[in-house]
C-alpha positions, 0 to 999 in steps of 0.5 A: 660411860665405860666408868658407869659400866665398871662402877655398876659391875663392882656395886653389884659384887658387893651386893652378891657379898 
């Protein structure tokens, strides 16, 4: 689950860029 926490956190930063 730690992976799918790390992969959310990156596809949010991208959204905000």
């Amino acid at each position: 689950s730690g992976a799918n926490v790390l992969t959310f956190g990156a596809g949010s930063r991208l959204t905000v860029l």
